[in-house]
C-alpha positions in Angstrom: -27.8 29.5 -30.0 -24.0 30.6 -30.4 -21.4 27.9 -30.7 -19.8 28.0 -27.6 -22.8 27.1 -25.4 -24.0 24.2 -28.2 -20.1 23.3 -26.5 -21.1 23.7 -23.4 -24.3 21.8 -23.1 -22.5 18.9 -25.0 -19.5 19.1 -22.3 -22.4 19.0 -20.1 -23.8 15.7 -21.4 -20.5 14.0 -21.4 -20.4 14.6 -17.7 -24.1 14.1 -16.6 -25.0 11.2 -18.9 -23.6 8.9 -16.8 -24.5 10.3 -13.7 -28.1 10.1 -15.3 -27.5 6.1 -15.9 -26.1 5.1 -12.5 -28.8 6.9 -10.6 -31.1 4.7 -12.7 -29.2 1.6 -11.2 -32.2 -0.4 -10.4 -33.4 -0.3 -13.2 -30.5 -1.1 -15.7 -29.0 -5.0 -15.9 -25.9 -6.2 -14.7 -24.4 -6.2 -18.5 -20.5 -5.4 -19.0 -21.5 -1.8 -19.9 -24.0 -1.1 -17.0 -21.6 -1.9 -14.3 -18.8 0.0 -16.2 -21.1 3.2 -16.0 -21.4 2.4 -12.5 -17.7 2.7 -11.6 -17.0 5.3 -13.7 -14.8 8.2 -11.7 -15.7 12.1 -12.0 -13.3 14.6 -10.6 -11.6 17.8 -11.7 -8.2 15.9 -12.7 -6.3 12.7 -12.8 -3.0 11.6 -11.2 -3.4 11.5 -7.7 -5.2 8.6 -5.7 -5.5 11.2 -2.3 -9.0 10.3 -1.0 -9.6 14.2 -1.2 -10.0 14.1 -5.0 -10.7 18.1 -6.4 -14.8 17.6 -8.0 -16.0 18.5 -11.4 -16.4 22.5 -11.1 -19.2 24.1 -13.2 -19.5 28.3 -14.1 -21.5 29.9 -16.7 -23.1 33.1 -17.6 -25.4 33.8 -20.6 -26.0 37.7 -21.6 -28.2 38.8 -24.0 -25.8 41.0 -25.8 -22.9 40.1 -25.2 -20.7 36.7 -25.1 -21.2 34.0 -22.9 -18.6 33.3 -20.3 -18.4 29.9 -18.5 -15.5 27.4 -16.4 -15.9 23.5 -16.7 -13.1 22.3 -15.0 -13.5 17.8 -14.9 -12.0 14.6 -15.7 -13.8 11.8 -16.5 -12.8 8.1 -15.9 -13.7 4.8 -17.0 -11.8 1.6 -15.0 -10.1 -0.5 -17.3 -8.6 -3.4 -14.9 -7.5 -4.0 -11.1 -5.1 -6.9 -10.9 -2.8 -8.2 -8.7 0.7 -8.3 -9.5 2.6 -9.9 -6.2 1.4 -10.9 -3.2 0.2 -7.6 -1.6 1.4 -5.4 -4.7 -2.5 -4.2 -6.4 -2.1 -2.3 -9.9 -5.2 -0.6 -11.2 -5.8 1.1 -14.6 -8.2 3.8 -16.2 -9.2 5.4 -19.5 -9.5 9.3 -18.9 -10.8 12.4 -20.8 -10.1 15.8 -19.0 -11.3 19.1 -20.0 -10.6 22.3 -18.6 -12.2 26.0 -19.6 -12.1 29.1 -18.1 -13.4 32.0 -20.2 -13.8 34.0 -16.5 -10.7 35.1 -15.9 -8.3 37.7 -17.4 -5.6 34.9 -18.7 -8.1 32.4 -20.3 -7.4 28.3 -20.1 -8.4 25.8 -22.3 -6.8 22.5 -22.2 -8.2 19.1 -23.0 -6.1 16.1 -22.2 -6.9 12.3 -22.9 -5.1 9.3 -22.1 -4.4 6.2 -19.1 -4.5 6.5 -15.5 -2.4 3.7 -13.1 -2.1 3.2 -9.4 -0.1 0.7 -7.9 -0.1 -0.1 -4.2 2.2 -1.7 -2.0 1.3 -4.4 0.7 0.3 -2.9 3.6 2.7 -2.7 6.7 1.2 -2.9 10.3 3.0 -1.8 13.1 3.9 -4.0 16.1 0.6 -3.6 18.3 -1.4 -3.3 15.0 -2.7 0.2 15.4 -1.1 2.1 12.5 -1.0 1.0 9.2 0.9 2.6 6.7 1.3 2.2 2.4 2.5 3.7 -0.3 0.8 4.7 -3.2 2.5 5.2 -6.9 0.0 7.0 -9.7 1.9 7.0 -12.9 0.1 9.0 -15.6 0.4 8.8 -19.4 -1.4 11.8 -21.1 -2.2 13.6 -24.7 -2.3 17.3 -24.0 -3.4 19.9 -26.3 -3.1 23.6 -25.2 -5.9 25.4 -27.6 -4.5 28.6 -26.2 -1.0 28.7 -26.8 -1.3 26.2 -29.7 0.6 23.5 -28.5 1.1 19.7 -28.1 2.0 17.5 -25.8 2.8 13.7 -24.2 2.8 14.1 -20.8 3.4 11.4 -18.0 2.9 12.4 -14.4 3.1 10.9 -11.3 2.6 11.2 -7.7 4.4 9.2 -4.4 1.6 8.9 -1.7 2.7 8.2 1.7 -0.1 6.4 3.4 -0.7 6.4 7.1 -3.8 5.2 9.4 -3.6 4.8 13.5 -5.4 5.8 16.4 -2.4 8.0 17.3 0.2 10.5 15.6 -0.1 11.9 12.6 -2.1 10.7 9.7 -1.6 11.0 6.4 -4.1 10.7 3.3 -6.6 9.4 5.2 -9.9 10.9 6.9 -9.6 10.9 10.7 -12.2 12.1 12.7 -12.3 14.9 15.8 -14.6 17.1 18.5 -16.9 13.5 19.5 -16.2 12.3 15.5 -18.0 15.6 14.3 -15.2 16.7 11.8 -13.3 15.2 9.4 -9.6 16.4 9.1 -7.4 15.2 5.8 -3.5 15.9 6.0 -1.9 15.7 3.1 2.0 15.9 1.5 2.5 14.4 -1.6 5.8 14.5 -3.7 5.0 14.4 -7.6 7.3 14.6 -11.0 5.5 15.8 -14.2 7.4 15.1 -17.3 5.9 16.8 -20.2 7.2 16.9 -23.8 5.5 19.8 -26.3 6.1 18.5 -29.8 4.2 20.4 -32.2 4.0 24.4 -31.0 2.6 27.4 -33.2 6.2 28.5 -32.6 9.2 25.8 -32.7 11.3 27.5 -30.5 8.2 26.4 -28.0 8.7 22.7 -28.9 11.0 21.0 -26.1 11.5 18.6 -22.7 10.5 19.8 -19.5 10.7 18.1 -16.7 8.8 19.5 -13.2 9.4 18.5 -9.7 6.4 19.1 -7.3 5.3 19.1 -3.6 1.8 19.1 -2.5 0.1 20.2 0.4 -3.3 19.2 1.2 -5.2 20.4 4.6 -9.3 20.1 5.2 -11.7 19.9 7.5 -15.2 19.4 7.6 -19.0 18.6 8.9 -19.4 15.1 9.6 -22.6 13.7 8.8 -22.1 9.9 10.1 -20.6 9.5 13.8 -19.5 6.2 13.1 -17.0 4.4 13.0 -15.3 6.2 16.4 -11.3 6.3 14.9 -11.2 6.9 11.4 -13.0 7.1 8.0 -12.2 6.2 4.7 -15.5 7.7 2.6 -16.9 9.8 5.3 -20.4 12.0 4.6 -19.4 15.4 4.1 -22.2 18.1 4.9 -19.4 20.9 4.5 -15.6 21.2 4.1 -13.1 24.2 4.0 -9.6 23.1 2.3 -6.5 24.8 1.5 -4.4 22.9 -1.4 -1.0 24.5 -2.2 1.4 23.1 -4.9 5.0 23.9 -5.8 7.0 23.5 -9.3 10.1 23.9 -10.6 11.3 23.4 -13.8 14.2 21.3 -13.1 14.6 20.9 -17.2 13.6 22.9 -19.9 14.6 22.6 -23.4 12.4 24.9 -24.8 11.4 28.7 -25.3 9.3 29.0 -22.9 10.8 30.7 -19.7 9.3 28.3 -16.9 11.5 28.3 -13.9 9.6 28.3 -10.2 5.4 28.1 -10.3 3.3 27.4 -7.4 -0.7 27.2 -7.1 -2.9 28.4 -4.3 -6.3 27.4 -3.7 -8.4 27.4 -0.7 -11.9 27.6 -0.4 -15.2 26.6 1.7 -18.2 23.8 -0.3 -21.7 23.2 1.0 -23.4 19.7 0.3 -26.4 19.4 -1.1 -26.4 15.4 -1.5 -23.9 12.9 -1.3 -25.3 10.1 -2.9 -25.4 8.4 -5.6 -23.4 11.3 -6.4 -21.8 14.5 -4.3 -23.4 17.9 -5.6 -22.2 20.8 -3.5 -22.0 24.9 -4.0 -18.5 26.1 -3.5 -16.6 29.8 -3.0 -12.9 29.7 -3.6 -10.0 32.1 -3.6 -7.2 31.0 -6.4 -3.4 32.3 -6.8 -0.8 31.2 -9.1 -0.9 29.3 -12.2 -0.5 25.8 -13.4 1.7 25.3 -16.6 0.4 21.9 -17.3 -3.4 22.9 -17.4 -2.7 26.0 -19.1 -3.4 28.4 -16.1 -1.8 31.1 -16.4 -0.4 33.2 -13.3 -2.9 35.1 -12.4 -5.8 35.3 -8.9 -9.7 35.2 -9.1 -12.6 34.2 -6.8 -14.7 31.3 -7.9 -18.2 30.4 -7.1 -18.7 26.7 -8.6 -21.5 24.2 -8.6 -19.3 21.0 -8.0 -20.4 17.1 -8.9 -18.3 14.2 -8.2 -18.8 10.3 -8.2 
């Protein structure tokens, strides 16, 4: 077997094996470690708490003569504490291991990234008749990055500033809200970011340097709704289908080193099919990618991906 599919199938086992345990929840106790597998978090990346959370993305091919190609594109993430700091003030933590490959396309990625996940949430604010709510939602992110690619790296800390908003009028935001007799679920979202990311030990030194990355995220989706209740809104609705559009602006506000980052932007829209939904959410996806993503290692480039996806 050649050494980069022994990789894959480990990669493979590193996502599934815990998958594998929780499905197996009635049969496991209720020890420390069993209910720890339980609430682990699978998804393709950490650092934002929008309840449309990107899945583990899966792509491989396997010729006879030639060599195989494959995209694993995943976090994984293990909860480490949920505590409250002030009345109405939450603040909860993670472990995380991310891991992103793509032998597909022309400009090849392959990051891995390892490290601690927060989110802190404010008290929530109700409006005068109580039918809005509205919160916000702080994600700061403290990451080891290694770029195998370029050779390089990094400490990274991210973070995004989530504007929460719930009501039975106006405009939501990062929240499901359902339409057409609760049928379809719709997700809005616009999400201001910062990624601070400091490369310290680059193939070339010129490479090593501060830069420092103001973002903007939009977030639109809509999909089949396979529960009809409740009638307003849903927070963890059933999907049966979805077609999203994500789009992401950068700009390297700071840059100290080499590298001649200035404006970057991402976009990525695409349709998924469910298969299942629980204990986990397996679906067959088609997307259409443009742009790059500096932090991942994506180069600027635009492909078509067909992905089995997983997440928990």
């Amino acid at each position: 077997m050649k050494v980069s599919m022994v990789k894959l199938l480990l990669t493979l086992v590193l996502f599934l094996a815990p998958l594998l345990l929780y499905a197996q929840k009635d049969n496991v106790n209720t020890s420390f470690l069993s209910q720890m597998l339980k609430s682990v978090e699978l998804r393709e990346s950490f650092g934002s708490a929008t309840p449309r959370t990107a899945p583990v993305k899966f792509q491989f091919t396997l010729p006879k003569d030639a060599d195989d190609s494959f995209l694993i594109d995943g976090a994984l993430g293990i909860p480490f504490f949920d505590v409250g700091i002030t009345q109405g003030l939450m603040l909860r933590g993670k472990i995380i291991g991310e891991y992103h490959r793509n032998t597909l396309v022309e400009e090849e990625q392959y990051t891995w990234q390892t490290g601690f996940s927060t989110e802190l949430r404010t008290k929530i604010k109700m409006n005068d008749r109580n039918t809005a709510y509205s919160q916000l939602i702080f994600t700061p992110t403290f990451k080891y990055t290694r770029n195998v690619m370029d050779t390089v790296n990094s400490l990274v800390f991210t973070m995004d500033v989530i504007p929460f908003r719930s009501g039975l009028k106006g405009i939501n935001l990062n929240t499901y809200t359902l339409s057409g007799n609760r049928k379809l679920i719709n997700l809005l979202s616009i999400i201001p970011a910062v990624e601070l990311q400091h490369q310290f030990s680059a193939a070339q030194s010129l490479d090593n340097g501060t830069i420092l990355r103001p973002l903007l995220k939009f977030q639109y989706s809509v999909g089949g709704n396979k529960t009809r209740i409740p009638a307003t809104r849903m927070v963890e609705p059933i999907k049966t289908w979805q077609a999203a559009v994500d789009y992401t602006l950068r700009y390297a506000v700071v840059n100290s080193t080499s590298i001649g980052e200035d404006f970057t932007h991402l976009l990525t829209t695409g349709v998924d099919y469910y298969f299942s939904t629980s204990p986990v959410s397996i679906a067959f996806g088609v997307s259409f990618n443009y742009g790059s993503d500096p932090l991942q290692g994506l180069r600027k480039q635009q492909y078509w991906l067909a992905t089995i996806s997983i997440q928990k």
